[in-house]
C-alpha positions as CSV (number, residue, x, y, z in Angstrom):
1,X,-58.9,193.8,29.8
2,X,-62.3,193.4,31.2
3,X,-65.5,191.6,30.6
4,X,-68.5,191.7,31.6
5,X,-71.6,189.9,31.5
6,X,-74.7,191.8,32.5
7,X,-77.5,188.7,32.2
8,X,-80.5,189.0,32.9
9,X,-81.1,186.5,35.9
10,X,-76.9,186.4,36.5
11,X,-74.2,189.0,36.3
12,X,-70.6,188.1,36.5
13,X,-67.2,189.4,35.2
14,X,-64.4,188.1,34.0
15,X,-60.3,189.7,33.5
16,X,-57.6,188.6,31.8
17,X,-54.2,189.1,33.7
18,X,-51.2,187.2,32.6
19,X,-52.4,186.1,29.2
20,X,-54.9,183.8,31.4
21,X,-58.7,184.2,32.0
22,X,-60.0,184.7,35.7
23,X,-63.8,184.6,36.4
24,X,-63.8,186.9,39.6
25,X,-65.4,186.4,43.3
26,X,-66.9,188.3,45.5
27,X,-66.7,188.9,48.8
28,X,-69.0,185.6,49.2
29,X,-66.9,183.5,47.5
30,X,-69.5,183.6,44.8
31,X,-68.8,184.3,40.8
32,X,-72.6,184.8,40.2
33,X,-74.5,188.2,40.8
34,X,-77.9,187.7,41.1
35,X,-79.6,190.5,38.6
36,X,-81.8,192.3,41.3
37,X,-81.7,195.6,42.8
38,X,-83.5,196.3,45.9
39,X,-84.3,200.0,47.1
40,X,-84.0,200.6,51.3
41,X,-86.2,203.4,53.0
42,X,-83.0,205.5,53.7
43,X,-82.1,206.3,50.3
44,X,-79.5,203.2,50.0
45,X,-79.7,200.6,47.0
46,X,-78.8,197.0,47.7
47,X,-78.1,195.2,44.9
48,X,-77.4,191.2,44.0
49,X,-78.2,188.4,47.1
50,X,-78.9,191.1,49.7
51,X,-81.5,192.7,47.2
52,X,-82.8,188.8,46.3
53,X,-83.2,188.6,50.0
54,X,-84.9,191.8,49.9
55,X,-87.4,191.1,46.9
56,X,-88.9,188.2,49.1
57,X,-89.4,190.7,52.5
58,X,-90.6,193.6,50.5
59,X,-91.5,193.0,46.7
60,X,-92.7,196.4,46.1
61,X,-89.2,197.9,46.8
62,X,-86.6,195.5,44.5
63,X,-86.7,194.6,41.5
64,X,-85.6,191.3,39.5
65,X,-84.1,191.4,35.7
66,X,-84.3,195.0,35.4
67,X,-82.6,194.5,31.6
68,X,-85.7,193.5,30.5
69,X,-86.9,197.0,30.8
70,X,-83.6,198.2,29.4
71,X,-84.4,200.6,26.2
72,X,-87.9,199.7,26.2
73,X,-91.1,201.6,25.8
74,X,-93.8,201.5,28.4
75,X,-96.4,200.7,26.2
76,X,-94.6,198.1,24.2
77,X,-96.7,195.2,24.4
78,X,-93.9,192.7,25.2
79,X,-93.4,194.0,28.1
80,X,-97.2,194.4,29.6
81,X,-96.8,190.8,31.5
82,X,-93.4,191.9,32.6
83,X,-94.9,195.3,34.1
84,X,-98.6,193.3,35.2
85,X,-96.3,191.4,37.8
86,X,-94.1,194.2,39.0
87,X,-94.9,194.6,42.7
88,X,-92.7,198.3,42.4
89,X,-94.8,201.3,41.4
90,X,-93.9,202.3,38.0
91,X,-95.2,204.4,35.3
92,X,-94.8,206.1,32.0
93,X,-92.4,209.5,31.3
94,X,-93.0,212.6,29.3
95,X,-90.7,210.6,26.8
96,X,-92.7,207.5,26.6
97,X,-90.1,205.4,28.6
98,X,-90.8,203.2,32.0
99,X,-89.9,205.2,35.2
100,X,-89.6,203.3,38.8
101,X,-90.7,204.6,41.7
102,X,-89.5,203.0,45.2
103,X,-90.0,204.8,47.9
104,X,-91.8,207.7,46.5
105,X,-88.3,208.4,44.3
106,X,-88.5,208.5,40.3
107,X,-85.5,206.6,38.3
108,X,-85.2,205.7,34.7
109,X,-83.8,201.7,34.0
110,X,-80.4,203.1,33.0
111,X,-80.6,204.4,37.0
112,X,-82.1,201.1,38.1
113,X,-79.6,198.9,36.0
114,X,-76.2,201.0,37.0
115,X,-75.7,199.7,40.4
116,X,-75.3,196.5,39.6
117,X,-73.0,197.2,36.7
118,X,-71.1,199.5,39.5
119,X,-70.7,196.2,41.7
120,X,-69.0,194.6,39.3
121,X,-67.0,197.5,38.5
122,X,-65.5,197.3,41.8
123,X,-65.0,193.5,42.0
124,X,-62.9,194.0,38.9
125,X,-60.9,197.1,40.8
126,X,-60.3,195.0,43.5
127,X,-58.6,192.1,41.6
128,X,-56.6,194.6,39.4
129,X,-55.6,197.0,42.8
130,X,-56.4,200.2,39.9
131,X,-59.5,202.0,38.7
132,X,-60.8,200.7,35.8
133,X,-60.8,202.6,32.5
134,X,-62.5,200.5,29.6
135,X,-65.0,197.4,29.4
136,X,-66.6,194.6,27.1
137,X,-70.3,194.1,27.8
138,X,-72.4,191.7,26.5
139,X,-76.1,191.6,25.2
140,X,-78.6,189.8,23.3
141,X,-78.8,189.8,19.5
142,X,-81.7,191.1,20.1
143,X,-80.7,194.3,21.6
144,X,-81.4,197.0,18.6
145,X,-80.1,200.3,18.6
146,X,-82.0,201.7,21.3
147,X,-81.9,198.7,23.9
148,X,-77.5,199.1,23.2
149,X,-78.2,202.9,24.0
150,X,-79.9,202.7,27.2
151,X,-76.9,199.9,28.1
152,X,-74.2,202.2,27.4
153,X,-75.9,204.8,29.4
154,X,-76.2,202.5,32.4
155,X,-72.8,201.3,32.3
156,X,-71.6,205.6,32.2
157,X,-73.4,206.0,35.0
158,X,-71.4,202.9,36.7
159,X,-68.3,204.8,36.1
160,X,-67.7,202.8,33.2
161,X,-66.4,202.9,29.5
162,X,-67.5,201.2,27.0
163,X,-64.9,199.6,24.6
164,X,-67.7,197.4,22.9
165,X,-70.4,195.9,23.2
166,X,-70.2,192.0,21.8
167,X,-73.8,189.8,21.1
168,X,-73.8,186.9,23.9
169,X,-73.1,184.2,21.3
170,X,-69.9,185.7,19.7
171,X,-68.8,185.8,23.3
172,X,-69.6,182.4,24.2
173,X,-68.2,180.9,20.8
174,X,-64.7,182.4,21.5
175,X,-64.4,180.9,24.4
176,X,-64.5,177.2,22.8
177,X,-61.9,178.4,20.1
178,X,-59.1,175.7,21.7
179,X,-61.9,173.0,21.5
180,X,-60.5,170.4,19.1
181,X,-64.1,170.6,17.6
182,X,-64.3,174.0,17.2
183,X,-63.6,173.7,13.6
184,X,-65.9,174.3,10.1
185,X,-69.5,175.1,10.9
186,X,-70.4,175.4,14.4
187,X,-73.3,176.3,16.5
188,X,-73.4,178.0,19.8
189,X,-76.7,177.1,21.8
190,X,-77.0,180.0,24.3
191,X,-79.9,179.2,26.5
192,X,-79.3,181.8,29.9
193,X,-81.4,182.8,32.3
194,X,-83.6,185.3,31.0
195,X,-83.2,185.2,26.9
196,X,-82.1,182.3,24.3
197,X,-79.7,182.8,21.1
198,X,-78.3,180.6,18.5
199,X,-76.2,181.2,16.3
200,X,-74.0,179.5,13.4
201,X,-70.7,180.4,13.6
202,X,-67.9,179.6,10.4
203,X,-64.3,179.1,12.3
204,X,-63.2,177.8,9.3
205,X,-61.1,181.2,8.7
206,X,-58.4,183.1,11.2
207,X,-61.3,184.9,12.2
208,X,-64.7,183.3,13.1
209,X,-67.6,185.0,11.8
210,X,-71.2,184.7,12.3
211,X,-73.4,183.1,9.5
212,X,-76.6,183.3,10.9
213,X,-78.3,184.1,14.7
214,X,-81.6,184.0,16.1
215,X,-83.0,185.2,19.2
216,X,-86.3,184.8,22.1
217,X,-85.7,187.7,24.3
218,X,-88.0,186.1,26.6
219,X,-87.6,182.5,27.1
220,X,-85.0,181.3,29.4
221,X,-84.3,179.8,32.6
222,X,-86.7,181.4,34.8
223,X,-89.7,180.3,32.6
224,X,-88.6,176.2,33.7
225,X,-88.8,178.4,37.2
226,X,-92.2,179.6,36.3
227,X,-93.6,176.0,34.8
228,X,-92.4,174.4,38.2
229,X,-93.7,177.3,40.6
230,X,-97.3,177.0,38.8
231,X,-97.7,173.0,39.0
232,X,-96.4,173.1,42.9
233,X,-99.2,175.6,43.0
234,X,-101.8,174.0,41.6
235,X,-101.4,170.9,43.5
236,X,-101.6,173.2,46.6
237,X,-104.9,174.8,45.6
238,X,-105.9,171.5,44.9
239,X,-105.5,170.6,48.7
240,X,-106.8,174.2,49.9
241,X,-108.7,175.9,47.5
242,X,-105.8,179.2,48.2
243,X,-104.1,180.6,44.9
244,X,-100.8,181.6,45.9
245,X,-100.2,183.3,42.7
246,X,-102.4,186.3,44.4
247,X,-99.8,187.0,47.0
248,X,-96.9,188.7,45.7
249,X,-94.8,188.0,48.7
250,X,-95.8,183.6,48.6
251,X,-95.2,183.9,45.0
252,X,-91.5,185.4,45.3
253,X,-90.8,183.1,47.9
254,X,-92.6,180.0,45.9
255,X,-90.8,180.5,42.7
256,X,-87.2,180.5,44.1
257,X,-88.5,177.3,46.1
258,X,-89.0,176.0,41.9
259,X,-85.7,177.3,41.1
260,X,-83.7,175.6,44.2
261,X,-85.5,172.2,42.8
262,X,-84.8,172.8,39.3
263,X,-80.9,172.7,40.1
264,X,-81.4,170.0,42.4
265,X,-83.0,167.7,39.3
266,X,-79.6,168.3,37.2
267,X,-78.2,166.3,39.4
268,X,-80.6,164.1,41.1
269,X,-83.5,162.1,39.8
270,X,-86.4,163.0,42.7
271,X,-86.3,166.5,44.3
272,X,-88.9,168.4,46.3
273,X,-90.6,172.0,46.3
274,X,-90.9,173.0,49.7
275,X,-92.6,176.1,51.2
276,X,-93.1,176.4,55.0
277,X,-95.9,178.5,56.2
278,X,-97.1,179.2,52.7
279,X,-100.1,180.1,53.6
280,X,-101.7,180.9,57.4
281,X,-105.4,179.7,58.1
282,X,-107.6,179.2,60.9
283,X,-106.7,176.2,62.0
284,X,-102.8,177.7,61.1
285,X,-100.1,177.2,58.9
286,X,-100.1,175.1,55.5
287,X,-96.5,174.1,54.5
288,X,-96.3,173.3,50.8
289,X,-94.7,170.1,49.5
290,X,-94.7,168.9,46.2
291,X,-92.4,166.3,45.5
292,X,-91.4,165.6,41.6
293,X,-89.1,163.1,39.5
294,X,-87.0,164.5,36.9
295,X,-89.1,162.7,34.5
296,X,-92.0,165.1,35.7
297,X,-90.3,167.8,35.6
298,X,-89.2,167.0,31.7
299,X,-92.5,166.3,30.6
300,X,-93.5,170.4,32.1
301,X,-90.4,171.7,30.3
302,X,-91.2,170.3,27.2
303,X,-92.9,172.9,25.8
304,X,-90.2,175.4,26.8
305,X,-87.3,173.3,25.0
306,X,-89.1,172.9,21.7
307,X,-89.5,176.3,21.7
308,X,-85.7,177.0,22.0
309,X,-85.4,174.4,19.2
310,X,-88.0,176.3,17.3
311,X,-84.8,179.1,17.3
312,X,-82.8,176.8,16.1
313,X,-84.5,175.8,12.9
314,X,-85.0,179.7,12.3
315,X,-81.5,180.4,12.9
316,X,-80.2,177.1,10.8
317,X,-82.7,178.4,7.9
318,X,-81.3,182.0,7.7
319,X,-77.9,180.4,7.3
320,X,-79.4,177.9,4.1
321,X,-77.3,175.0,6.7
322,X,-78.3,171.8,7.6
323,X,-77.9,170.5,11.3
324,X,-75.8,167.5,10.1
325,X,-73.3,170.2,8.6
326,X,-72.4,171.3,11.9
327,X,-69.6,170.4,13.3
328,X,-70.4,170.8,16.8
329,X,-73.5,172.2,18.7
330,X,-71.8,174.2,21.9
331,X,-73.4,174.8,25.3
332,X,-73.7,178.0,26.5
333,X,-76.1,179.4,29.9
334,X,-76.2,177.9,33.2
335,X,-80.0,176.5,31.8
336,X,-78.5,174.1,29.6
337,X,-77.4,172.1,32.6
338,X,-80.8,170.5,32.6
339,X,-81.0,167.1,31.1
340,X,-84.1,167.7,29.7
341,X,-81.9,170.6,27.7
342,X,-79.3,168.6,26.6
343,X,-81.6,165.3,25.4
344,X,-83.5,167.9,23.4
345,X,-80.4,169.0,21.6
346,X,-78.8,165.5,21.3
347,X,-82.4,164.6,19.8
348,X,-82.4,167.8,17.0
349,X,-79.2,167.8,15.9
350,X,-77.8,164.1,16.0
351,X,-75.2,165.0,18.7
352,X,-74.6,165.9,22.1
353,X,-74.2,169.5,22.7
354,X,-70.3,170.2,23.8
355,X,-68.9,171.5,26.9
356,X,-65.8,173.0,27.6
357,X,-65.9,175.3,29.7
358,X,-68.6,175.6,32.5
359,X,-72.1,176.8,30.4
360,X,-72.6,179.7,32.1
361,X,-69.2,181.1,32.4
362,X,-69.3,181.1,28.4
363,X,-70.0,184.7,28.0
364,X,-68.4,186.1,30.1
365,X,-65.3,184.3,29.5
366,X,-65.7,185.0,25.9
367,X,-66.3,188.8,26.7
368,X,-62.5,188.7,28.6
369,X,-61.4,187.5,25.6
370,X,-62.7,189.6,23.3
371,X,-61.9,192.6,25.2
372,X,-57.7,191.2,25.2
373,X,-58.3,190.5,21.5
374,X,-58.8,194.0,21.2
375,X,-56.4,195.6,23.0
376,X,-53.8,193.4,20.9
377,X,-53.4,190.7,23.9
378,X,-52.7,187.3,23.3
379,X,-54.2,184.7,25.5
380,X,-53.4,181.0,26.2
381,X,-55.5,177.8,25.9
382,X,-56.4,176.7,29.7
């Protein structure tokens, strides 16, 4: 009884052993995977922090959020920016889909995408001391037929089975189902790392059901990365006229400077992007430093939440519901930590957003669940 959720900034996975849910660690001590594979010159693919680590030594040979491309043709236009920042040579097959090439090799996503979904097969082995036979992935509502195909053919190249596949916000409501609010009408506000999802959920029967659900398959946590990366950027072209956007290795290593800040503002109320040796000129290195208050950082972000909100309405209006009818608005995805995220949706919806259990073990938590539901387990409130 095994889920998994394959994000597309985070992968984790969760079991559920004694009628209780465990979120599993790695050999770090660490329940999050980053989503990158990295490909070495000896024919060897590193995957999660040791490929992350890789990505900022070698862009052209690793490879962030490879999901994205999951399914996808290479001439569909939502994925030309996507493809116009990929340092790793790629190209288009006889069968219209994006082919990778590191290191002078040829691999479809499916290829890409399977070791990471391999590395959490084994974490789960580990914990259960067997080899495991069956899984519950996760994905997007906005993963059509095709997008679903290409991630069960990933995940049988991992080694694994695929018992189902469950949509992200399904996941991440059952996991509140012992909330004492998690009653009527409910909403599930999903914003992860790489897509955003609402959806209206009725609990009011045995089962819950979804009413209505809407979906950005690109807006997410790493665009509050982006907004950050680009103003601590500007300010240092400002000061020296150099556009570290043109550097593919700067850039790497500037926008998980933004992202190491960004967590630091959920928490503080100043923070500081910091790049040493950003950039080497004649008279030596410039070290980057662009300090900014929360507030700052809110007003950049802006933008990005109203557009998650945006969702909202749609999804509210494809279920004919009103935002005071719900309930409770839940938190899903490790990017509604920021404050700016949860004024926005105390703001919209004339509550705070709910919490109870840690945002971005939601869907994952939710896929464990689901997959014991299935199998005819029963599983107790923690």
């Amino acid at each position: 009884m095994v889920g998994m959720d394959f994000g597309t900034s985070m992968c984790s996975v969760a079991v559920v052993a004694h009628n209780e849910v465990a979120v599993l660690q790695t050999e770090g001590g660490r329940r999050d995977i980053p989503s990158v594979v990295g490909f070495l010159g000896d024919g060897r693919v590193v995957t999660g922090h040791e490929a992350r680590q890789l990505m900022l030594a070698d862009p052209e040979h690793a490879i962030a959020s490879p999901k994205r491309l999951l399914g996808r043709a290479f001439d569909d236009r939502e994925i030309e920016p996507f493809l116009a920042t990929l340092a790793v040579p790629h190209s288009r097959g006889q069968d219209g889909e994006v082919l990778l090439h590191p290191h002078g090799r040829t691999l479809t996503i499916p290829q890409v995408c399977a070791p990471l979904l391999e590395q959490m097969r084994r974490l789960a082995e580990r914990h259960l001391g067997q080899r495991l036979a069956r899984v519950v992935l996760t994905a997007p509502v906005s993963f059509e037929p095709r997008r679903l195909a290409a991630l069960r053919e990933a995940a049988r190249l991992a080694g694994l089975e695929v018992l189902r596949v469950v949509d992200e916000p399904t996941a991440a409501a059952l996991s509140y189902r012992f909330d004492s609010c998690f009653r009527k009408l409910c909403a599930v506000y999903d914003f992860g790392g790489g897509t955003f999802d609402f959806s209206v959920v009725d609990v009011s029967a045995a089962d819950l059901q979804v009413v209505a659900t809407a979906g950005d398959s690109w807006l997410g946590g790493d665009d509050f990365d982006e907004v950050l990366a680009a103003a601590a950027a500007n300010a240092f072209w400002r000061e020296t006229t150099i556009e570290l956007r043109h550097q593919a290795v700067q850039w790497q290593r500037l926008r998980l400077a933004a992202e190491t800040t960004k967590r630091e503002l959920s928490w503080k109320q100043d923070a500081c992007v910091e790049l040493r040796e950003a950039a080497l000129t004649r008279e030596g290195a410039r070290h980057l430093r662009f300090p900014i208050t929360r507030a700052a950082f809110a007003e950049l972000a802006a933008p990005i939440i109203e557009r998650s909100l945006d969702t909202c309405r749609e999804a509210l209006e494809l279920a004919g519901v009103a935002s005071s009818e719900l309930s409770a608005i839940f938190l899903s995805g490790g990017t509604s930590y920021i404050p700016a995220v949860r004024e926005g949706v105390a703001r919209a919806f004339g509550q705070p957003g709910r919490v109870a259990v840690p945002p971005e073990r939601a869907v994952v938590i939710g896929a464990a669940m689901y997959a014991a539901q299935t199998l005819g387990s029963r599983i107790a409130p923690s």
